[in-house]
mmCIF file of the N, C-alpha and C atoms, coordinates in Angstrom:
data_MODEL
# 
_entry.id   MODEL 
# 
loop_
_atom_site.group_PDB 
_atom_site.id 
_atom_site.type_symbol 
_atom_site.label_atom_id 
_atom_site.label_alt_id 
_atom_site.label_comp_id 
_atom_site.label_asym_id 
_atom_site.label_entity_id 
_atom_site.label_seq_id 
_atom_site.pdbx_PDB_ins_code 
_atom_site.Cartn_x 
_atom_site.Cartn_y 
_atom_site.Cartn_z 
_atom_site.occupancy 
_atom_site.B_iso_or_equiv 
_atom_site.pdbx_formal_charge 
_atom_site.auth_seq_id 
_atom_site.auth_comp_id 
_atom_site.auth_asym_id 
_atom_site.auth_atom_id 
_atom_site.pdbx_PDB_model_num 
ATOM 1   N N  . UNK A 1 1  ? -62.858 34.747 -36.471 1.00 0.00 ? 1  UNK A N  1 
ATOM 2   C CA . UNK A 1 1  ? -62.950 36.078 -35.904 1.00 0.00 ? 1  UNK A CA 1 
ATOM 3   C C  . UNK A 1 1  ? -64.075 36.824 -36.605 1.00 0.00 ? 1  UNK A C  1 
ATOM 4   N N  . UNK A 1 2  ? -64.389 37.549 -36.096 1.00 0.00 ? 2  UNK A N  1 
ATOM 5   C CA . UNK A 1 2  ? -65.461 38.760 -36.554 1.00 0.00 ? 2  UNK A CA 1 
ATOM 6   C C  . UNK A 1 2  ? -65.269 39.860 -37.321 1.00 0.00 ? 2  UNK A C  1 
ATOM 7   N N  . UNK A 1 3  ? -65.826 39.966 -38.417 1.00 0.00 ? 3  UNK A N  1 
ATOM 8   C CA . UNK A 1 3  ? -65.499 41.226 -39.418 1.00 0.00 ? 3  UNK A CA 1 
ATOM 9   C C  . UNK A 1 3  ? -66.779 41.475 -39.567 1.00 0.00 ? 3  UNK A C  1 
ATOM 10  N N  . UNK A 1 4  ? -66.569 43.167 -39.860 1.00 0.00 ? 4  UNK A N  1 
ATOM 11  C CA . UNK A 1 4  ? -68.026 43.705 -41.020 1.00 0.00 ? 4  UNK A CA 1 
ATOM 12  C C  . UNK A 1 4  ? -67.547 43.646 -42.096 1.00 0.00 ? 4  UNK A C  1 
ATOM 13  N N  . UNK A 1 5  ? -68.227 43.257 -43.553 1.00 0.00 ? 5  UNK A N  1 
ATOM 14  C CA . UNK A 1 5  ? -68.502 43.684 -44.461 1.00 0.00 ? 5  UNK A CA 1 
ATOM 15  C C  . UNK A 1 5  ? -69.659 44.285 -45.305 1.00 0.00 ? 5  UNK A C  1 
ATOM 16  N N  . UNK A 1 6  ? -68.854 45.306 -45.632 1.00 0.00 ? 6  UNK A N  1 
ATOM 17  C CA . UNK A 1 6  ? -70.161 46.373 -46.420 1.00 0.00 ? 6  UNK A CA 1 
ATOM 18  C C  . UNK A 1 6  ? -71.529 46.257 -45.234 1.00 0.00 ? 6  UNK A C  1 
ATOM 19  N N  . UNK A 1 7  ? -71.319 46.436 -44.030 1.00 0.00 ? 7  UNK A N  1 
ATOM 20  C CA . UNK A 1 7  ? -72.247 46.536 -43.230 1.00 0.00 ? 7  UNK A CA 1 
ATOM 21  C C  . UNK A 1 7  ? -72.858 45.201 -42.791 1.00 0.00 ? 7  UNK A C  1 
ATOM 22  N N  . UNK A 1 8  ? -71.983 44.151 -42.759 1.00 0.00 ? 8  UNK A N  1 
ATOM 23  C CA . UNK A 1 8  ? -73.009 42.927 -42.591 1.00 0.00 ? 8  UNK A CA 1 
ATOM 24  C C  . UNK A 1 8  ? -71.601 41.852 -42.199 1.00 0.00 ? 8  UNK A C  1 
ATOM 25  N N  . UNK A 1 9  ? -72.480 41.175 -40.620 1.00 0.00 ? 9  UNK A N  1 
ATOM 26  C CA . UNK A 1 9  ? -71.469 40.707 -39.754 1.00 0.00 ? 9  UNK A CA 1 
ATOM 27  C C  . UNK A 1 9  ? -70.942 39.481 -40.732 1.00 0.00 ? 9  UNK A C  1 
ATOM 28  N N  . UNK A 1 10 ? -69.696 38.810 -40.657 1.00 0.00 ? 10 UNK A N  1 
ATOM 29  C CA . UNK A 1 10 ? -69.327 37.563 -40.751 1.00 0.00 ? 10 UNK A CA 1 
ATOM 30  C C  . UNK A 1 10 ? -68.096 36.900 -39.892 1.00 0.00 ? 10 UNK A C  1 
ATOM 31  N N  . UNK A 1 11 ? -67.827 35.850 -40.137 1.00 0.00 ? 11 UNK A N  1 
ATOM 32  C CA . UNK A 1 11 ? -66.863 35.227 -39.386 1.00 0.00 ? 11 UNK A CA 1 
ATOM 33  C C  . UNK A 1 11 ? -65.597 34.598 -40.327 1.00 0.00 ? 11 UNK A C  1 
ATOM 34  N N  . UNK A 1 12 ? -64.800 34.968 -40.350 1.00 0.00 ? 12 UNK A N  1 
ATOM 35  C CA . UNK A 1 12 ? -63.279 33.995 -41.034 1.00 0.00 ? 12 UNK A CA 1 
ATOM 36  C C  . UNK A 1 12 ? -62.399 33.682 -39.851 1.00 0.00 ? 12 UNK A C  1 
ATOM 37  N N  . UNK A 1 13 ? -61.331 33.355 -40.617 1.00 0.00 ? 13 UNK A N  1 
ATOM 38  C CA . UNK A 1 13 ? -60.173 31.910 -40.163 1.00 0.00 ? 13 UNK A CA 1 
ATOM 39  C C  . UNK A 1 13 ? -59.687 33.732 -39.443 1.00 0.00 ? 13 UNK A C  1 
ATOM 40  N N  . UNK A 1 14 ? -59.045 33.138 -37.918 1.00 0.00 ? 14 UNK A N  1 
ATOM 41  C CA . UNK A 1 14 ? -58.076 33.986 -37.349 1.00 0.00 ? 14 UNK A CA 1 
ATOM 42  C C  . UNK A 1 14 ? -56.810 34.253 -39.097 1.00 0.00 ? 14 UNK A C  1 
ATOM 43  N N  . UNK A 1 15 ? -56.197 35.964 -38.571 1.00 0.00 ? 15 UNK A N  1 
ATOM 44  C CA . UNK A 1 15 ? -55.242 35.911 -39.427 1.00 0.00 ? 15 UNK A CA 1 
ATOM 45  C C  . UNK A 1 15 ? -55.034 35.890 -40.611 1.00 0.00 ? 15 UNK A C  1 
ATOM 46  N N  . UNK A 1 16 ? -56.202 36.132 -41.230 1.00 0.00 ? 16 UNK A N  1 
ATOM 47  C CA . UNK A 1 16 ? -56.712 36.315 -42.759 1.00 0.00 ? 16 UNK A CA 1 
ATOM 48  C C  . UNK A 1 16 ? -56.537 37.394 -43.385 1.00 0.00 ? 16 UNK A C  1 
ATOM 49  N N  . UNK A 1 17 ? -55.510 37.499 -44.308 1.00 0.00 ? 17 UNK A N  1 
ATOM 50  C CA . UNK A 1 17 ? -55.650 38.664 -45.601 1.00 0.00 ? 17 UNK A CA 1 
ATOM 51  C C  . UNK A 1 17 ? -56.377 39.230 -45.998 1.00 0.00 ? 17 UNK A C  1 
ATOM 52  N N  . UNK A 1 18 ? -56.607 40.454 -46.972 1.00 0.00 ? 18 UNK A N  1 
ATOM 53  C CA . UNK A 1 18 ? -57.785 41.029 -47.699 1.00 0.00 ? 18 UNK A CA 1 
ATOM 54  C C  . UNK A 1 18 ? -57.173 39.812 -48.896 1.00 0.00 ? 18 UNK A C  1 
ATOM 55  N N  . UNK A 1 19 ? -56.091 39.409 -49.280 1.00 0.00 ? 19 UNK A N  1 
ATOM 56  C CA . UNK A 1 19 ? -56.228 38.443 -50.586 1.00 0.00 ? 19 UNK A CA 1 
ATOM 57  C C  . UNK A 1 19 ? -56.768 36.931 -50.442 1.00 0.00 ? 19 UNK A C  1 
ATOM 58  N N  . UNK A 1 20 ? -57.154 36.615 -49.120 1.00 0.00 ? 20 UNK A N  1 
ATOM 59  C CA . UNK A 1 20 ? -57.530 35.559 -48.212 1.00 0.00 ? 20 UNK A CA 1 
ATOM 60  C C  . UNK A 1 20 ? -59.373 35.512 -48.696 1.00 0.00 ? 20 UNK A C  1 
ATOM 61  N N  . UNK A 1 21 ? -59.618 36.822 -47.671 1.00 0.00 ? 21 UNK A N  1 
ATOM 62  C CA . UNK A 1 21 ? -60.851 37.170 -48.129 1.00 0.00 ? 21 UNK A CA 1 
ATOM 63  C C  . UNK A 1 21 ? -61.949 37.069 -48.992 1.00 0.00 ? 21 UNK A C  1 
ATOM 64  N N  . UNK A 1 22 ? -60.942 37.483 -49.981 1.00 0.00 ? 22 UNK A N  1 
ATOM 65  C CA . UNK A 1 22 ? -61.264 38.053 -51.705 1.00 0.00 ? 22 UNK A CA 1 
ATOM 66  C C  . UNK A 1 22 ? -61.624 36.106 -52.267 1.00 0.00 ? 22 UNK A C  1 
ATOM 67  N N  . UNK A 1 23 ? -60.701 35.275 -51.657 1.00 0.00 ? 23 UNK A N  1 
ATOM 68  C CA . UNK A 1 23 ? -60.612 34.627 -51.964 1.00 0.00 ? 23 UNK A CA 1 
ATOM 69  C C  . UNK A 1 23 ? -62.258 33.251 -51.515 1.00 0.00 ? 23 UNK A C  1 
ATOM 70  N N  . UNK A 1 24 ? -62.308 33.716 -49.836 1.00 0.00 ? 24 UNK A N  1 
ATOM 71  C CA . UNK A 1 24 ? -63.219 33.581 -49.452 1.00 0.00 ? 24 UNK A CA 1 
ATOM 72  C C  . UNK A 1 24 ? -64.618 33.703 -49.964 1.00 0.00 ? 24 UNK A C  1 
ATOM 73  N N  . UNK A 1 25 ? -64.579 35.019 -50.776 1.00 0.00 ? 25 UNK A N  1 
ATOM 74  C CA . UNK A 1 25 ? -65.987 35.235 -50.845 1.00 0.00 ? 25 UNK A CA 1 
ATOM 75  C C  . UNK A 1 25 ? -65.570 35.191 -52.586 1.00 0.00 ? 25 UNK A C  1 
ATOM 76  N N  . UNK A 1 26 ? -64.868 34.728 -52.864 1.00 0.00 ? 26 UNK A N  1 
ATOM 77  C CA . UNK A 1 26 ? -64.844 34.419 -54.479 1.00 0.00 ? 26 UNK A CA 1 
ATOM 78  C C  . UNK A 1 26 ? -65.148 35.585 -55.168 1.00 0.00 ? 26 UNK A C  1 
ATOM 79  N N  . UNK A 1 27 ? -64.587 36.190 -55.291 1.00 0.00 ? 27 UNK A N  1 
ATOM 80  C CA . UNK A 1 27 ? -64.201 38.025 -56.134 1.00 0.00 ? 27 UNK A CA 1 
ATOM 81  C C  . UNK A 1 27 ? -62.941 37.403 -56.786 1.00 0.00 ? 27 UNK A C  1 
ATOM 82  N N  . UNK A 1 28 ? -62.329 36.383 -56.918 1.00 0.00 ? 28 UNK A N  1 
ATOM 83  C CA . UNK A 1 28 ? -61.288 36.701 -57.885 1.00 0.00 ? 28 UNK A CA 1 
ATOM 84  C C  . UNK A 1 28 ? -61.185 37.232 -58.874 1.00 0.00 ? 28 UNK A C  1 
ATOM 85  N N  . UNK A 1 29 ? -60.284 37.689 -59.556 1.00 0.00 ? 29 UNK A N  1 
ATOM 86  C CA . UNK A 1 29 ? -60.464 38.604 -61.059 1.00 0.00 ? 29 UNK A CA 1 
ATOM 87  C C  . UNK A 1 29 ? -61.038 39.616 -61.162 1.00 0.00 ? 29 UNK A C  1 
ATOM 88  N N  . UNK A 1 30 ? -61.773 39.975 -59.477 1.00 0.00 ? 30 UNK A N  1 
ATOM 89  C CA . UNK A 1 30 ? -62.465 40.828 -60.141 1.00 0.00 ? 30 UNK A CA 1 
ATOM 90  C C  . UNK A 1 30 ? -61.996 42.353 -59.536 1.00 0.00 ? 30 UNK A C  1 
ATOM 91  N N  . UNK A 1 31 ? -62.203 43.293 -60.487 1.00 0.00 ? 31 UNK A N  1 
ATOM 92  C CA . UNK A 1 31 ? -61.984 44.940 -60.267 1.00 0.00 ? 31 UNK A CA 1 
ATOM 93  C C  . UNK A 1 31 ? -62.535 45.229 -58.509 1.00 0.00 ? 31 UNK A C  1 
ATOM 94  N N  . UNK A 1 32 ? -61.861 45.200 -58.098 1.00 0.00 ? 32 UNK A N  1 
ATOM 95  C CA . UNK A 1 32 ? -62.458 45.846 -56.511 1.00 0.00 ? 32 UNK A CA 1 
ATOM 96  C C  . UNK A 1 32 ? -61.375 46.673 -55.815 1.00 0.00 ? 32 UNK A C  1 
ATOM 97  N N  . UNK A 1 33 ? -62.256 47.312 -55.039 1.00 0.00 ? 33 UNK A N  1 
ATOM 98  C CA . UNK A 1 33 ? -61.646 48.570 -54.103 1.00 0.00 ? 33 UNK A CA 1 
ATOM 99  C C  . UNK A 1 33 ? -61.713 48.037 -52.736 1.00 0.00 ? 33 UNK A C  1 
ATOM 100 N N  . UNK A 1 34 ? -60.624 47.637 -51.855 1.00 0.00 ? 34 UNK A N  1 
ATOM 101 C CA . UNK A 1 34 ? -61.126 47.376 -50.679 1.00 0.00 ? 34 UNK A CA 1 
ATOM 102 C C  . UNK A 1 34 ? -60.465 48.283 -49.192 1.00 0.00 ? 34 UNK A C  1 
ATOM 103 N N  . UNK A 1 35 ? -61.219 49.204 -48.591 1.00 0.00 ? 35 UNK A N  1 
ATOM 104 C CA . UNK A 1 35 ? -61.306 49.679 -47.585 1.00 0.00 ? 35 UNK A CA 1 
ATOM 105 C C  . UNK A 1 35 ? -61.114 49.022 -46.455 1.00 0.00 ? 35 UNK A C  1 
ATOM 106 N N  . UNK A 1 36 ? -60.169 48.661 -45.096 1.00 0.00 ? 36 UNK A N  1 
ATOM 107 C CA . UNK A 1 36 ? -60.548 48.182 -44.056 1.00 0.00 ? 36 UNK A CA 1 
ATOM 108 C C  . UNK A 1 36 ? -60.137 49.684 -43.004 1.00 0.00 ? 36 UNK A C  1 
ATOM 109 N N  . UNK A 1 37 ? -61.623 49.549 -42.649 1.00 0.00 ? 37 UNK A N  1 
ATOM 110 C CA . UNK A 1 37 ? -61.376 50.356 -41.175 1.00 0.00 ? 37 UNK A CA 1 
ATOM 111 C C  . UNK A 1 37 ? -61.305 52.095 -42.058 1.00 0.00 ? 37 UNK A C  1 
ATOM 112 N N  . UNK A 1 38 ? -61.602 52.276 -43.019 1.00 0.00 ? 38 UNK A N  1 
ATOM 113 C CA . UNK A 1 38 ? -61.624 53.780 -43.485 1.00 0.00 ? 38 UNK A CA 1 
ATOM 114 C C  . UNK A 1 38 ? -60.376 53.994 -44.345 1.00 0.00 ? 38 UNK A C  1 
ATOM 115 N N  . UNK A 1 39 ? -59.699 52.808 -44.737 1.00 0.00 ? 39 UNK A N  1 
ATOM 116 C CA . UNK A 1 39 ? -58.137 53.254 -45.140 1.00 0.00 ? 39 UNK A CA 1 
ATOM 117 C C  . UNK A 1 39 ? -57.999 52.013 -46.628 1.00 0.00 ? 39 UNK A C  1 
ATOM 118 N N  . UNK A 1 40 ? -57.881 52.757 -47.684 1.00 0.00 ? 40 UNK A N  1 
ATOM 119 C CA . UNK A 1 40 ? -57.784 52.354 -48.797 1.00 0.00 ? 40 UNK A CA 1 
ATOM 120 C C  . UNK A 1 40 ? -56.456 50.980 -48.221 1.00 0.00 ? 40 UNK A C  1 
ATOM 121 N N  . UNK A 1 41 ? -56.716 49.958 -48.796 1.00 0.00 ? 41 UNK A N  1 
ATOM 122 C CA . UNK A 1 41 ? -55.623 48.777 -49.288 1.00 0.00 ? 41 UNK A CA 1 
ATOM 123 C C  . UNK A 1 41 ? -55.663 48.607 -51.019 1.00 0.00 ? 41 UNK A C  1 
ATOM 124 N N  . UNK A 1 42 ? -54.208 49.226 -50.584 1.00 0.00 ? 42 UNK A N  1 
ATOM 125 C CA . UNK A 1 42 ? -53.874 49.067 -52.266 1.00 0.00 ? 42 UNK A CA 1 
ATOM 126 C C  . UNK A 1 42 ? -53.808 47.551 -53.056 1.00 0.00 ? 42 UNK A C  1 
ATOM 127 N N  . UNK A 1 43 ? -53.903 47.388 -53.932 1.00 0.00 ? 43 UNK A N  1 
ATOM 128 C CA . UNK A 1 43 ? -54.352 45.762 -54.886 1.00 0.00 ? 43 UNK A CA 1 
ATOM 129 C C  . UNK A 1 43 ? -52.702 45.374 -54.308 1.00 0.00 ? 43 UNK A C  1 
ATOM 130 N N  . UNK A 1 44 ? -51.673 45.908 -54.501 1.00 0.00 ? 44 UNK A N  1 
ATOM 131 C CA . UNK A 1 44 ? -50.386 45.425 -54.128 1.00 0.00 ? 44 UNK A CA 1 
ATOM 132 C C  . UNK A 1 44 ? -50.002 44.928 -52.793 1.00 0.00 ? 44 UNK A C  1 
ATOM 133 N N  . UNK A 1 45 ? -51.247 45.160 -51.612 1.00 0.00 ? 45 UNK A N  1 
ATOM 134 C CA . UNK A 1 45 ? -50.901 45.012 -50.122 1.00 0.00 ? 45 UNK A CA 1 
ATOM 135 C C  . UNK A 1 45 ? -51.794 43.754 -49.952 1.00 0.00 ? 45 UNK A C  1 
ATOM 136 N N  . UNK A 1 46 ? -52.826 43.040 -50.462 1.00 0.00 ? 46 UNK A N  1 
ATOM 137 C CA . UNK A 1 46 ? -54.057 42.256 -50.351 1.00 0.00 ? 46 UNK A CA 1 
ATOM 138 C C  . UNK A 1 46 ? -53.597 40.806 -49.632 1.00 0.00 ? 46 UNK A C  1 
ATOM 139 N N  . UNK A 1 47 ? -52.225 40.759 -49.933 1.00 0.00 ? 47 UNK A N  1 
ATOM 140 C CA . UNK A 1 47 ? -51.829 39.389 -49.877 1.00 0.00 ? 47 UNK A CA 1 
ATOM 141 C C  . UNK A 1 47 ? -51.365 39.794 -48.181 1.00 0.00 ? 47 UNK A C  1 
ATOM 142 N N  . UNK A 1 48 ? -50.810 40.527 -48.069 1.00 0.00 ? 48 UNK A N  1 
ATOM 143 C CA . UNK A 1 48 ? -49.774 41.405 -46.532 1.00 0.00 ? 48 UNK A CA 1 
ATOM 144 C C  . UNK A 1 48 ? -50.592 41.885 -45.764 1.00 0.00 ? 48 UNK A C  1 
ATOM 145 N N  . UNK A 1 49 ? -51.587 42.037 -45.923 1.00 0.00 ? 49 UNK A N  1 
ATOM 146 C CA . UNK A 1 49 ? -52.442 43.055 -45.029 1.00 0.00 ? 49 UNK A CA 1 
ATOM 147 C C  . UNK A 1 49 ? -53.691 42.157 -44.343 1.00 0.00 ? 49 UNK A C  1 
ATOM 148 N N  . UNK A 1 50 ? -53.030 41.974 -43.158 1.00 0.00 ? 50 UNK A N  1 
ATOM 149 C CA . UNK A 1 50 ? -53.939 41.349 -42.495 1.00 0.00 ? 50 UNK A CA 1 
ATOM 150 C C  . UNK A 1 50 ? -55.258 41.540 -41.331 1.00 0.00 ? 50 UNK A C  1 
ATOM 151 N N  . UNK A 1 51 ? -56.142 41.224 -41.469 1.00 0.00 ? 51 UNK A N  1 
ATOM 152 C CA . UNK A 1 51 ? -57.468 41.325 -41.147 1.00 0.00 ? 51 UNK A CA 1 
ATOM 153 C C  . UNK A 1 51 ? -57.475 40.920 -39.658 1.00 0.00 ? 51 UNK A C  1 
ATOM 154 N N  . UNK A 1 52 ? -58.159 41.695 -38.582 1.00 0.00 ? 52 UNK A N  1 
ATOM 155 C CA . UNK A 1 52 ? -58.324 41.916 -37.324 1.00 0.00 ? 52 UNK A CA 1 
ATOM 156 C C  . UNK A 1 52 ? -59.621 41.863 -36.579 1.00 0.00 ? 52 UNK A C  1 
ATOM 157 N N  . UNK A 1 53 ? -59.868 41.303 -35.212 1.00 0.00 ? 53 UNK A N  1 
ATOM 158 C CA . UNK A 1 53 ? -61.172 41.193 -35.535 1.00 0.00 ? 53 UNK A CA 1 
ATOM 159 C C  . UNK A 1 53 ? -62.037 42.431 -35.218 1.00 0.00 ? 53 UNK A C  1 
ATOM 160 N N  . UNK A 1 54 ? -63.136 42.699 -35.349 1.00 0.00 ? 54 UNK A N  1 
ATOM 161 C CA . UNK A 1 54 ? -63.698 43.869 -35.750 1.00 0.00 ? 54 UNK A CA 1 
ATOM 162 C C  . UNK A 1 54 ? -63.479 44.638 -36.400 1.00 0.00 ? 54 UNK A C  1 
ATOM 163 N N  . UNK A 1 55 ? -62.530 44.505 -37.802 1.00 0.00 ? 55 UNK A N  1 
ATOM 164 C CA . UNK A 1 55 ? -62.282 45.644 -39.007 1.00 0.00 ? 55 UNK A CA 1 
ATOM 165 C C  . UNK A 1 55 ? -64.048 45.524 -39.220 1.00 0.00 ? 55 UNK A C  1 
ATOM 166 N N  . UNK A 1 56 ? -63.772 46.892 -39.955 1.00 0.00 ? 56 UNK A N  1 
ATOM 167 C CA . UNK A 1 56 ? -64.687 47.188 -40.705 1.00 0.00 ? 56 UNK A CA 1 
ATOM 168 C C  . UNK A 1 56 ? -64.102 47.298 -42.371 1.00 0.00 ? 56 UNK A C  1 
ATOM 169 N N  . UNK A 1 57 ? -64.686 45.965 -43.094 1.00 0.00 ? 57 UNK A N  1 
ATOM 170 C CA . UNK A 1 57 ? -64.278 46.168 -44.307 1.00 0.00 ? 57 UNK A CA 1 
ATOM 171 C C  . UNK A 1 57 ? -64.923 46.521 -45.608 1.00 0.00 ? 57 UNK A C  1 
ATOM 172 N N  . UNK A 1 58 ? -65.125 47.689 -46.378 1.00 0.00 ? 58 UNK A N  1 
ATOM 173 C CA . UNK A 1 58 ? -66.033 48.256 -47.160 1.00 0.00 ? 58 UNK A CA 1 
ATOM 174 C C  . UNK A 1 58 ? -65.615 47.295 -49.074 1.00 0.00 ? 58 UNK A C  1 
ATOM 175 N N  . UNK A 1 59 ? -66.325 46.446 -49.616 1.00 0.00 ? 59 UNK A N  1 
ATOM 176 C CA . UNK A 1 59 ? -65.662 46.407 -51.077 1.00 0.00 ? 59 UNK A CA 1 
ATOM 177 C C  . UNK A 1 59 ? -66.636 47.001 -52.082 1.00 0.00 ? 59 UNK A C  1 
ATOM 178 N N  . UNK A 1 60 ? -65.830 47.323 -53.102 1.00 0.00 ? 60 UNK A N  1 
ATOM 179 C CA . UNK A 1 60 ? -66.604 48.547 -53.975 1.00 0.00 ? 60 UNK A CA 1 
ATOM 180 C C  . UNK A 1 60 ? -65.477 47.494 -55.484 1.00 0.00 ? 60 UNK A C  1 
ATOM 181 N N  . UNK A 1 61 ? -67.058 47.177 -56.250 1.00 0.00 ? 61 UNK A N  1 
ATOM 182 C CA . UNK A 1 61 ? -67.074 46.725 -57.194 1.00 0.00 ? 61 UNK A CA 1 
ATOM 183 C C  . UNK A 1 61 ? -66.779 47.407 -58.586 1.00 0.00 ? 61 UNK A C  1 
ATOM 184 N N  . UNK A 1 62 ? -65.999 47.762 -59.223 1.00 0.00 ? 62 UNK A N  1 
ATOM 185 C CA . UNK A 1 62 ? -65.635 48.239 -60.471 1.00 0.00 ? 62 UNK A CA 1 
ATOM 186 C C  . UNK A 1 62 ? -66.172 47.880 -61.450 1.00 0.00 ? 62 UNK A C  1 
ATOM 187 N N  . UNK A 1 63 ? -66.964 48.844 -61.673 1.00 0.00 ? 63 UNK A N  1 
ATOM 188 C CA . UNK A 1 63 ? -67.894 48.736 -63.214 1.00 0.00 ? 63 UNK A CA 1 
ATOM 189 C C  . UNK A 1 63 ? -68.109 49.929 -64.723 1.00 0.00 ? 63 UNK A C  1 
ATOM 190 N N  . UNK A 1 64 ? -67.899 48.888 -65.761 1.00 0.00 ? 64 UNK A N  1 
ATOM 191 C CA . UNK A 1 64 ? -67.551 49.792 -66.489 1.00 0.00 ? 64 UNK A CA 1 
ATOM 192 C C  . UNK A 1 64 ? -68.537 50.195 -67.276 1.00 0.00 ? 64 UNK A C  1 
ATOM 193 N N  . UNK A 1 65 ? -68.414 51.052 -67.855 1.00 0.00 ? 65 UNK A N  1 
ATOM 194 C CA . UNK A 1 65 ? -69.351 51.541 -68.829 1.00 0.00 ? 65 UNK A CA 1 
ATOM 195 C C  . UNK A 1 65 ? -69.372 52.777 -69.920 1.00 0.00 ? 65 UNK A C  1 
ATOM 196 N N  . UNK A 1 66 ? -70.337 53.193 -70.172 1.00 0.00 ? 66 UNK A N  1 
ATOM 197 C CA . UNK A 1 66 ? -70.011 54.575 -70.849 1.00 0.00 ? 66 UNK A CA 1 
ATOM 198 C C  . UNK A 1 66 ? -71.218 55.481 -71.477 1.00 0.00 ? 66 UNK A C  1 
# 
């Protein structure tokens, strides 16, 4: 199916998670924020929350510093 991310088309497996995803594009471990469609998914929903085609999905990388 068809998704945006961060503005840029791709294709995954029908029925895919944001923890699917994550997994897809190899972000494990890592600090991220992920948006589908304008609506925060909390780190606790990633595994439940399943991906549709044409979401729009925004990820925002957590970086630290000081």
């Amino acid at each position: 199916m068809h998704i945006t991310i961060n503005a840029q088309a791709h294709n995954i497996a029908e029925n895919s998670s944001v923890a699917e995803l994550i997994e897809i594009l190899a972000l494990q471990n890592k600090r991220l924020a992920i948006e589908v469609n304008q609506e925060l998914v909390p780190r606790s929903l990633f595994s439940s929350h399943q991906l549709h085609q044409d979401d729009q999905v925004e990820i925002v990388h957590a970086i630290g510093g000081g």
